[in-house]
N, C-alpha and C positions, 0 to 999 in steps of 0.2 A: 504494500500500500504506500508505503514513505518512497519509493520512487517514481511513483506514477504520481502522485495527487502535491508533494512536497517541494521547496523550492530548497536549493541546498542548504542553507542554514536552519533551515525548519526539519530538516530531514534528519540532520545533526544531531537537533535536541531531543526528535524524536527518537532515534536509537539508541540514544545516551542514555536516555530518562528511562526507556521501556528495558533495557539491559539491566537496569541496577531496580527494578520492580522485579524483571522476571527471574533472576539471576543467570543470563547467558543472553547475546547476542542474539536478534531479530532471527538471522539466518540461520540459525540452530532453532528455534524456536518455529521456525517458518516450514520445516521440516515435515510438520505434523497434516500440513497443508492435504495432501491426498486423502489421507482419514477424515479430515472434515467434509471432503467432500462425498467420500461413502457417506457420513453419518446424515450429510444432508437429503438422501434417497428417501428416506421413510416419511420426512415431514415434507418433501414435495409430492411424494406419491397423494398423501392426504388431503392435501391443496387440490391436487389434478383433482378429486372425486368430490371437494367440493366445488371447484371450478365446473363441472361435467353435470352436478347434481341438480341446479334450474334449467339445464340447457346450455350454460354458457353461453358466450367467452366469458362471461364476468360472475363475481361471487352471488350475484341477484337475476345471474341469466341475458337478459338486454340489458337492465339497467347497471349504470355504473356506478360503485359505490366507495364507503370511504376505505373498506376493505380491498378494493380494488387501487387505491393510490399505495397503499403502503406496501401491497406485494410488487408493482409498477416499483415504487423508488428503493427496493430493494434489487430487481431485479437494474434496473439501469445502475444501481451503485456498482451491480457486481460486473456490470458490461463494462462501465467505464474504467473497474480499475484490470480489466482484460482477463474476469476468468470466468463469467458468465457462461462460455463453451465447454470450460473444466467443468461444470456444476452439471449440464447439460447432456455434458457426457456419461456422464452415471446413471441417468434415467432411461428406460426402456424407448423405443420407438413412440409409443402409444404417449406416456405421458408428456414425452420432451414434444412434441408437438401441441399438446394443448396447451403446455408453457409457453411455447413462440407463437401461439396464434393468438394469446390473452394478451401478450405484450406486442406484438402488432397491433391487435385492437385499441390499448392502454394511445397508442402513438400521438391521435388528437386531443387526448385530456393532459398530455404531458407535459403542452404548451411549450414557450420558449426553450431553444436549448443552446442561448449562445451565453449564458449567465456561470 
């Protein structure tokens, strides 16, 4: 995350400061990185089935809701810091499609994206 989103001096204090919390550097720590994304299968599987359970695309079916912004700026956080396709990857055929068809749909409620 601190090399995508951080500028170098910000990046600094973030590894300084999270080193001497975690006790070991980011990149040891960043390690664990593929497990989280197994662990993240079973709470998207459960999303896809409630995303699927009005109809869909959205948690209310057509309508859009405020459940549907926070899975949207979760999912665009993970796009933007490039591992949205790692998380994507873990899910079967069936569900990772209803996941990129909810976040296509999400695309006009996302409004501006040059901020």
């Amino acid at each position: 995350m601190p090399e995508v989103l951080l500028n170098p001096r910000s990046k600094e204090y973030y590894e300084r400061t999270r080193q001497q919390t975690l006790g070991k550097p980011l990149s040891e720590y960043a390690k664990g990185a593929d497990l989280a994304y197994e662990n993240a299968v079973a709470p998207l599987k459960e999303i896809t089935a409630l995303l699927k359970g009005k109809g869909g695309p959205f948690f209310l079916g057509k309508e859009f809701s405020y459940s549907d912004i926070v899975l949207a700026g979760l999912l665009t956080m993970l796009d933007r810091l490039g591992v949205l396709e790692n998380v994507l990857e873990e899910l079967d055929e069936y569900n990772r499609d209803i996941i990129i068809k909810f976040y296509k749909e999400c695309g006009p409620y996302l409004g501006r994206d040059d901020h």
